[in-house]
C-alpha positions as CSV (number, residue, x, y, z in Angstrom):
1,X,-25.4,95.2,27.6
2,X,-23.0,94.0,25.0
3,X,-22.5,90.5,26.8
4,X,-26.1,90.1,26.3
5,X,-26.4,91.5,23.3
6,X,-23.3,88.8,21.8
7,X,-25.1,86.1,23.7
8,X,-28.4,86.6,22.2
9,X,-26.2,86.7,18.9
10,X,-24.4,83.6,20.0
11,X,-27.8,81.7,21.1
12,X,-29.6,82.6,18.1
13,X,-27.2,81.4,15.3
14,X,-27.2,78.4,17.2
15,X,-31.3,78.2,16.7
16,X,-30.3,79.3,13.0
17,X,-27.7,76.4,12.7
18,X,-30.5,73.7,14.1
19,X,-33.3,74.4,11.4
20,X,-31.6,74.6,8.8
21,X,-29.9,71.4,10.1
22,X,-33.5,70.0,10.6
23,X,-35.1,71.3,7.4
24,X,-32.6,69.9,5.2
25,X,-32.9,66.8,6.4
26,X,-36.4,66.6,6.8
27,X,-36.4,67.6,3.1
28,X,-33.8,64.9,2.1
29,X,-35.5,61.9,4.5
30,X,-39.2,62.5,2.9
31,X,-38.4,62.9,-0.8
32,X,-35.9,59.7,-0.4
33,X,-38.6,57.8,1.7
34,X,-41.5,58.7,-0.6
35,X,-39.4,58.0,-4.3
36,X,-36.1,55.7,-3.5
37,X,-35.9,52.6,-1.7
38,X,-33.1,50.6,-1.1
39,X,-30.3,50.1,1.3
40,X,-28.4,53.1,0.5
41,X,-30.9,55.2,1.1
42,X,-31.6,54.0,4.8
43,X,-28.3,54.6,5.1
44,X,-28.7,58.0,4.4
45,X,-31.8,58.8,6.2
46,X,-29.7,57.5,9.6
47,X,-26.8,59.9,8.8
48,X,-29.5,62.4,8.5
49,X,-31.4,61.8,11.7
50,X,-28.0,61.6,13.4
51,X,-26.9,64.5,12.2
52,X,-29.7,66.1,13.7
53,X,-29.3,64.4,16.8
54,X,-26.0,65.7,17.3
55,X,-26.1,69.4,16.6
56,X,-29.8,69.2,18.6
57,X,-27.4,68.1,21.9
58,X,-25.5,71.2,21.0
59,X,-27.7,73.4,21.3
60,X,-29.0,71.8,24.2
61,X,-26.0,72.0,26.3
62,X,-25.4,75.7,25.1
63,X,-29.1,76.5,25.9
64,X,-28.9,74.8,29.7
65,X,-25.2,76.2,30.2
66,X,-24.1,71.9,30.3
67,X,-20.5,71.5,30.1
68,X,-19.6,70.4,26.7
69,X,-19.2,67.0,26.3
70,X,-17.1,67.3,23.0
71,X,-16.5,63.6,23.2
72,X,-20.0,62.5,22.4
73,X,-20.0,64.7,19.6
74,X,-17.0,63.5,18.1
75,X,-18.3,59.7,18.7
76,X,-21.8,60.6,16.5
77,X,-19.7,62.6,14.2
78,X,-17.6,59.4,13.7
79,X,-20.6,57.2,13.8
80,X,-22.7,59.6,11.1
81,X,-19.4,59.6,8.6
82,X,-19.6,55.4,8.6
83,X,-23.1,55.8,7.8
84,X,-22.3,58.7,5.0
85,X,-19.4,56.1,3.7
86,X,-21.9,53.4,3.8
87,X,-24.1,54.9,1.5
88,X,-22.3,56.7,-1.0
89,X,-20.3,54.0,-1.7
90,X,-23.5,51.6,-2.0
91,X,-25.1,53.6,-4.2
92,X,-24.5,52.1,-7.2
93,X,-23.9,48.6,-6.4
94,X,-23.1,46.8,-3.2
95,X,-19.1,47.8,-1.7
96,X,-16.7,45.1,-0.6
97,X,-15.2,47.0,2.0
98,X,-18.5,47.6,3.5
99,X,-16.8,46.2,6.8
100,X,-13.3,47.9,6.7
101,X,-15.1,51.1,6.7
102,X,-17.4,49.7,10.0
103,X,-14.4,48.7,11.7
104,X,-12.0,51.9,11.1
105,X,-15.0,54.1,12.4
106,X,-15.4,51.6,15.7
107,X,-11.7,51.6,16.5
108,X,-11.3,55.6,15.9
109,X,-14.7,55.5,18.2
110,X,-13.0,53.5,21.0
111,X,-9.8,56.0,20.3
112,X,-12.4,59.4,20.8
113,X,-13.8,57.5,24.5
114,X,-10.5,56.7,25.6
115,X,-9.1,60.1,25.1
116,X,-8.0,62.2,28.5
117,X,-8.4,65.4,27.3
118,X,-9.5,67.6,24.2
119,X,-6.3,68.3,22.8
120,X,-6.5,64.5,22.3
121,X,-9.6,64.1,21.2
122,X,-9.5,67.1,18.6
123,X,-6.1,64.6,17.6
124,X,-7.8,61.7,16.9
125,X,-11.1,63.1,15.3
126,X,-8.6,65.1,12.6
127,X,-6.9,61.4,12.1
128,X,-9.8,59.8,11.7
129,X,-11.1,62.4,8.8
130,X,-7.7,62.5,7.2
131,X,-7.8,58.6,7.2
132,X,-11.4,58.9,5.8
133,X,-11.9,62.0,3.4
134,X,-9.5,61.4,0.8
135,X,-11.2,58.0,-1.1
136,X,-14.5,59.8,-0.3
137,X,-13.4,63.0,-1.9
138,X,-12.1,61.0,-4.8
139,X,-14.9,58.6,-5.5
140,X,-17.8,61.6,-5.3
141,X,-15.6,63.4,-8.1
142,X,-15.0,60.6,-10.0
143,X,-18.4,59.7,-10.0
144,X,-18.8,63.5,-11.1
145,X,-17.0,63.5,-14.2
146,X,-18.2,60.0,-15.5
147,X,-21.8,60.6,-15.0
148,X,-22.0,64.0,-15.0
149,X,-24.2,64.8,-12.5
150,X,-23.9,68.0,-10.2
151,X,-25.1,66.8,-7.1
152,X,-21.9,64.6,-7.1
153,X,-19.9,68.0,-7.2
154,X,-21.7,69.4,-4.4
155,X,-21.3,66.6,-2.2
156,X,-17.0,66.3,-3.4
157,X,-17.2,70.2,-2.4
158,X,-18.8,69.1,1.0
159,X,-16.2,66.4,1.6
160,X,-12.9,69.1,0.5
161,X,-14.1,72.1,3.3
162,X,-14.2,69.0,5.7
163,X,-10.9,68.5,4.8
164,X,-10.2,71.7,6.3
165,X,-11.1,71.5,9.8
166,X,-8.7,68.9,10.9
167,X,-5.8,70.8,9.6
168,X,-7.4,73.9,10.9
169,X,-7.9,71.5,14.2
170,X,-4.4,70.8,14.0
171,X,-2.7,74.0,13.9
172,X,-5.1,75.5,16.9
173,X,-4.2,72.8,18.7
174,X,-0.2,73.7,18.2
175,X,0.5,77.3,18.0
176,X,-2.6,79.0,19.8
177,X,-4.8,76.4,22.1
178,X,-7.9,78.5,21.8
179,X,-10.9,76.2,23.0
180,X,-13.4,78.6,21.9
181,X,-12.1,79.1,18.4
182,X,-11.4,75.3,17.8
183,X,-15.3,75.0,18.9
184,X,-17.0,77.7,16.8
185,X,-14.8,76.3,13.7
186,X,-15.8,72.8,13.8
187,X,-19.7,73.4,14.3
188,X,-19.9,75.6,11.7
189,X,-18.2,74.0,9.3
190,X,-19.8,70.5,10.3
191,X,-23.2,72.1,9.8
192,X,-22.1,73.7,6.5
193,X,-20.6,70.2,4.9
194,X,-23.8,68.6,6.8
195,X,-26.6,71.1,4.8
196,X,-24.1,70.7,1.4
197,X,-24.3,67.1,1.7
198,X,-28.0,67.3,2.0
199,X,-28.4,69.6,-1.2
200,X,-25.6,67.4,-3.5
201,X,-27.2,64.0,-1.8
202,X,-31.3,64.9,-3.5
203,X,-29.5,66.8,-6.5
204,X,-27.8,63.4,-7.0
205,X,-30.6,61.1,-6.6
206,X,-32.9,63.7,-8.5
207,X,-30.5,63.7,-11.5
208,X,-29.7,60.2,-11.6
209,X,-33.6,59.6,-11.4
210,X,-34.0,61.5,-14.3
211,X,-31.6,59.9,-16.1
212,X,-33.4,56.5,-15.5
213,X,-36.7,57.6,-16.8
214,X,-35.4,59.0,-20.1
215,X,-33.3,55.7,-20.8
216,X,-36.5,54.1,-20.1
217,X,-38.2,55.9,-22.7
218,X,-35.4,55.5,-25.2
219,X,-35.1,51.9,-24.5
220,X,-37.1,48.8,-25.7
221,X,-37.8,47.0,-22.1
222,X,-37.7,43.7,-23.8
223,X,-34.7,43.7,-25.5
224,X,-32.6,46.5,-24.2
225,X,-31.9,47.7,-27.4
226,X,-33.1,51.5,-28.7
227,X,-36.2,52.0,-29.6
228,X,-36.8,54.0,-32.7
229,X,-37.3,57.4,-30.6
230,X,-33.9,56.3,-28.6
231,X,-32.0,55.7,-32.1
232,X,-33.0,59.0,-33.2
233,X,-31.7,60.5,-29.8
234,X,-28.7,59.1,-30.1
235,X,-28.3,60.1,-34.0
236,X,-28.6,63.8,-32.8
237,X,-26.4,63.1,-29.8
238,X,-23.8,61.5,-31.8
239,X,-24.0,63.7,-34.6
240,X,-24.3,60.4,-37.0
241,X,-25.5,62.2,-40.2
242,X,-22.8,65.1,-40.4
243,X,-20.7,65.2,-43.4
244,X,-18.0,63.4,-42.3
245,X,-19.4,60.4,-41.5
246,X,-22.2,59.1,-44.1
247,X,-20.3,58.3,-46.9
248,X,-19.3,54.8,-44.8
249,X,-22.9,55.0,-42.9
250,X,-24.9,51.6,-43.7
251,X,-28.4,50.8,-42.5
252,X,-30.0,47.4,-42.6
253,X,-33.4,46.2,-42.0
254,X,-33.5,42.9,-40.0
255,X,-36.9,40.6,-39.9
256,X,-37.1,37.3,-38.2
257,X,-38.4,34.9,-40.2
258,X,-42.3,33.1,-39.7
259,X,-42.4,34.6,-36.2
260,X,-45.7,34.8,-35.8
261,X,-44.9,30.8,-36.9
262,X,-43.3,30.5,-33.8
263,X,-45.6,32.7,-31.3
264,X,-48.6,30.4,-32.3
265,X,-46.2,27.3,-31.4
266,X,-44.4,28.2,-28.5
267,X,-46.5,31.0,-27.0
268,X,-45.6,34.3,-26.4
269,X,-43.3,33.3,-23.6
270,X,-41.1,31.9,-26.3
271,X,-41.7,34.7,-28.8
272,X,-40.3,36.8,-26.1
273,X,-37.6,34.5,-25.3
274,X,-36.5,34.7,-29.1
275,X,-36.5,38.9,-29.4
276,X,-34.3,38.7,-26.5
277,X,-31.6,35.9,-27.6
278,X,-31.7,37.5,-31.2
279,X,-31.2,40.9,-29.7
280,X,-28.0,39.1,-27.7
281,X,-27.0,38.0,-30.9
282,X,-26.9,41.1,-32.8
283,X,-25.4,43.0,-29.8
284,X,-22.5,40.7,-29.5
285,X,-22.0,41.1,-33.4
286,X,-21.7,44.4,-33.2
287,X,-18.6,47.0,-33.0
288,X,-18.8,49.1,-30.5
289,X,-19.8,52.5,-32.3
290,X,-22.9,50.2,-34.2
291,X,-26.6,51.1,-33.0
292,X,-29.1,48.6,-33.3
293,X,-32.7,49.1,-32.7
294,X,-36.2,47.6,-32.6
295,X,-38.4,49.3,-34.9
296,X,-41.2,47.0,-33.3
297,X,-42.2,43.1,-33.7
298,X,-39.4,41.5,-35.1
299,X,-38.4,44.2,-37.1
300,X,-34.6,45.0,-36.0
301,X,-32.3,48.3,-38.0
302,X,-28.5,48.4,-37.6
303,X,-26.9,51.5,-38.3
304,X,-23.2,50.5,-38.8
305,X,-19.6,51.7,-40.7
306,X,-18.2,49.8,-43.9
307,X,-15.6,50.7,-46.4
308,X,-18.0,49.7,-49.4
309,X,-21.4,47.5,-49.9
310,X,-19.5,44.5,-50.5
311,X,-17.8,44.8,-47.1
312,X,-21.5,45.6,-45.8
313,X,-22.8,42.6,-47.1
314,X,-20.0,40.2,-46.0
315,X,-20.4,41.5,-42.5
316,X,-24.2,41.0,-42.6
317,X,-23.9,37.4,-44.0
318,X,-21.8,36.8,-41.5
319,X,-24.2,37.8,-39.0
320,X,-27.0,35.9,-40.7
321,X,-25.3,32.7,-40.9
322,X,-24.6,33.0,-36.7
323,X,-28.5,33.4,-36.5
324,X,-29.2,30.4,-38.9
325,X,-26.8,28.3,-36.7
326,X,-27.8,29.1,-32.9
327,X,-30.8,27.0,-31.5
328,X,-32.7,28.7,-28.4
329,X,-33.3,26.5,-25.7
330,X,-37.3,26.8,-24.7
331,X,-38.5,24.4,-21.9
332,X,-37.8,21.3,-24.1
333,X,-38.0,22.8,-27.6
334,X,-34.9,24.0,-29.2
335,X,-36.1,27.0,-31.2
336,X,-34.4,27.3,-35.0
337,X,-34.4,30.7,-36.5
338,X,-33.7,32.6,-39.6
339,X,-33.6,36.1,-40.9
340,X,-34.0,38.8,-43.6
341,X,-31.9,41.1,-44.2
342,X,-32.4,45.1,-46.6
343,X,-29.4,46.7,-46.8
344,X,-28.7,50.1,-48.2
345,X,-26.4,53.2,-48.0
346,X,-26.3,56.6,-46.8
347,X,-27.3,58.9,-50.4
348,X,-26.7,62.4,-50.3
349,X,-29.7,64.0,-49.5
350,X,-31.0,61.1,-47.4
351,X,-32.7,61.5,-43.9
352,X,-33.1,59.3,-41.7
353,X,-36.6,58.2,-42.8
354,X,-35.6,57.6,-46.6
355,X,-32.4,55.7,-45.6
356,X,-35.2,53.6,-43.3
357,X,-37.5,53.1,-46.2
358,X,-35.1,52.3,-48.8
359,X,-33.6,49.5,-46.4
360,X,-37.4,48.3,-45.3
361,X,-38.0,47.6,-49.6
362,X,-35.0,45.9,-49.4
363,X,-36.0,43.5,-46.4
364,X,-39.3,42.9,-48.4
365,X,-37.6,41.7,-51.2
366,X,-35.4,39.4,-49.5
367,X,-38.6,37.8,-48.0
368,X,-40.3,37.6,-51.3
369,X,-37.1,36.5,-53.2
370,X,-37.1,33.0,-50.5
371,X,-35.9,34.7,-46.5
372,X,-32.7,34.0,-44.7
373,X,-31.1,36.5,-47.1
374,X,-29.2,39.7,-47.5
375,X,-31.3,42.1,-50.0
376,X,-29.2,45.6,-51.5
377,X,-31.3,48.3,-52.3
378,X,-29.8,51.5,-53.6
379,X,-32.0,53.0,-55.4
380,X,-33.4,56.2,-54.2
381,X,-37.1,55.4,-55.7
382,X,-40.1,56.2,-54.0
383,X,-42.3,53.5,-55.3
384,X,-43.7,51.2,-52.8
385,X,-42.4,47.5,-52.4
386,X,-44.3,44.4,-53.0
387,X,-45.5,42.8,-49.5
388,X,-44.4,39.5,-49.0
389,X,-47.0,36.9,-48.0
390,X,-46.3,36.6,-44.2
C-alpha cells in the first residue's frame, strides 16, 4: 500500500513537473510570437519547445517503466543551453562568438554520446555547465544592474541554482553513488531554473518593452532629441531645478533661420534633412550633462551650466558660428543655414515655463534685431515680445 501510495506520489509530481513545464512555455512562446520578433526570440521559442520536449520523454519513460536513457537527456539539455546562450547574448545586438558557443555545445554533445557509463556522463554534463554558466551568470547580472530590469535578476538567479547541480553532481558521484538521488536532483532543479528562466525571460522582454514605449514618447522621432514632455521628465528625474544647481542653470531658445524659406525650396525632404543635421550639430556641441530639446518646428531649447552670462554667450556664439559655417549636402544643393539664439538665466522664483518664456522674447528679438544672433534677456517682465516678420 505504501509502494503505491509513493508511486502515485512519484508519478504525479512528474505530471505536476510537465505542466507547469508546458504552461510556462506556452505562456512565454505566444506573448513573444504575438509582440517581439527577431532572431533572439526564435531562439528562445526553440529552447522553450526543447525544453518541453525533453522533460515530456521523461515522463514518458517513467510512465511506460523505459530504461532511462540519461544520455539523450543530457544531449537536449546541452542542445537547449546553446540555444538559451544564443539568445540571451543576442538580445541586444548581434554576439561575435555566436559560433564558439555552437561549437563548445557540439563537442561537449559528442563527449555526452561517447560516454560508457553515467558516472561519465553526469562528469561531462557538470563540465560542460561549469564551462558554460559562469559568463552567462555574469552577463544576465550585469545586464541587471545597468538597465535595471528585474527579469534579468530572475534569469541570473536561474543560472546560480544551476550552478548547483554539477557540484551537487559531482560530490554524489564521489562519496555516495546514489543513482536515484543524482536523478531526482537534476530534474527538479532543471525544471525549476527551466520555469525561472521562463518568468525572468517575459519579465525581461516586458520591461524592456516598456521602456521602449516611454522613450518613444519622450523622444522627438525626427531628431532624437527630447521633446518638451521628455525634457520635463528628465528635469524631475535629474532634479535640475534644486537649490544647488540653478544659480549656473542657462536656457536658450534656438530658431533656424527662414525655414519655411527652405521647406518651400527643397521640400520637406530637405526640411527634414536640416532638423536632423542641426540637431547633430547641437548634440555634438554639447557637454554631456546639457539637454537639448525640440519645442516643435525649428524651435530648439538648451538647458546647459555656465559660470556667468558672458561665459553663456561665448559658448552660444560659438555654437552659432559652427552652424553658420556647415553646408548640408541635399541631392545636389548644399543647404546654408543660420540661427537665433534667446538666452537667459535661472531667477529665483523661476519655473520652468517663465525661464522658457523669458528665453522665447529673447529669440524674438534676435530675429527682429537682424537673425544669426545671440539675444540676453534677463528681465523677469511679463509683457509680451514683438513678433518678428517671419
Amino acid at each position: 500500500m505504501a509502494s503505491n501510495v509513493e508511486n502515485y506520489f512519484y508519478h504525479g509530481f512528474f505530471v505536476f513537473l510537465l505542466i507547469t513545464v508546458v504552461t510556462c512555455s506556452i505562456i512565454a512562446t505566444r506573448l513573444m510570437r504575438s509582440s517581439f520578433n527577431n532572431r533572439s526570440i526564435y531562439l528562445f521559442n526553440l529552447f522553450f519547445y526543447l525544453g518541453v520536449i525533453g522533460f515530456a520523454w521523461l515522463w514518458i519513460q517513467d510512465l511506460f517503466n523505459l530504461a532511462p536513457s540519461f544520455r539523450s537527456g543530457v544531449v537536449i539539455y546541452m542542445i537547449s543551453m546553446t540555444l538559451l546562450q544564443l539568445s540571451i547574448y543576442n538580445h541586444d545586438e548581434p554576439c561575435r562568438f555566436n559560433k564558439i558557443i555552437i561549437a563548445h555545445g557540439a563537442i561537449f554533445s559528442v563527449f555526452a554520446i561517447l560516454t560508457q557509463n553515467i558516472n561519465q556522463l553526469a562528469l561531462v554534463e557538470a563540465c560542460y555547465t561549469l564551462s558554460v554558466l559562469p559568463a552567462l551568470i555574469y552577463y544576465t547580472t550585469k545586464r541587471a544592474v545597468c538597465e535595471k530590469n528585474i527579469g534579468n535578476t530572475v534569469l541570473s538567479m536561474a543560472q546560480c541554482i544551476l550552478l548547483l547541480v554539477p557540484i551537487s553532481q559531482l560530490s554524489i558521484i564521489t562519496h555516495e553513488h546514489n543513482l536515484a538521488t543524482l536523478y531526482s536532483l537534476t530534474v527538479i532543479a532543471h525544471a525549476t531554473v527551466f520555469v525561472m528562466t521562463g518568468l525572468g525571460l517575459i519579465t525581461t522582454l516586458l520591461v524592456d518593452e516598456k521602456k521602449r514605449y516611454l522613450e518613444l514618447s519622450l523622444k522627438d522621432p525626427l531628431t532624437g532629441l527630447y521633446n518638451r514632455r521628455g525634457l520635463q521628465f528628465i528635469i524631475e528625474q535629474q532634479q535640475l531645478f534644486s537649490p544647488n544647481q540653478t544659480s549656473s542653470l542657462y536656457a536658450c531658445v534656438v530658431d533656424i533661420d527662414y525655414f519655411k524659406q527652405i521647406n518651400d525650396r527643397y521640400g520637406h525632404d530637405g526640411g527634414d534633412l536640416v532638423l536632423e543635421v542641426f540637431s547633430d550639430l547641437m548634440k555634438h556641441h554639447l557637454k554631456k550633462e546639457d539637454l537639448c530639446c525640440r519645442l516643435g518646428g525649428e524651435e530648439f531649447l538648451l538647458l546647459f551650466f555656465a559660470a556667468d552670462i558672458s561665459s553663456a554667450r561665448q559658448f552660444l556664439d560659438s555654437l552659432r558660428k559652427t552652424i553658420e559655417a556647415s553646408q548640408i549636402a541635399f541631392q545636389k544643393h548644399r543647404i546654408s543655414v543660420t540661427a537665433s539664439f534667446g538666452l537667459t538665466n535661472w531667477q529665483v522664483n523661476d519655473s520652468f515655463e517663465s525661464l522658457v518664456n523669458r528665453a522665447d522674447k529673447a529669440v524674438y528679438e534676435a530675429k527682429n534685431n537682424g537673425r544669426n544672433r545671440v539675444e540676453i534677456n534677463t528681465q523677469n517682465q511679463n509683457k509680451e515680445p514683438n513678433r518678428p516678420n517671419w
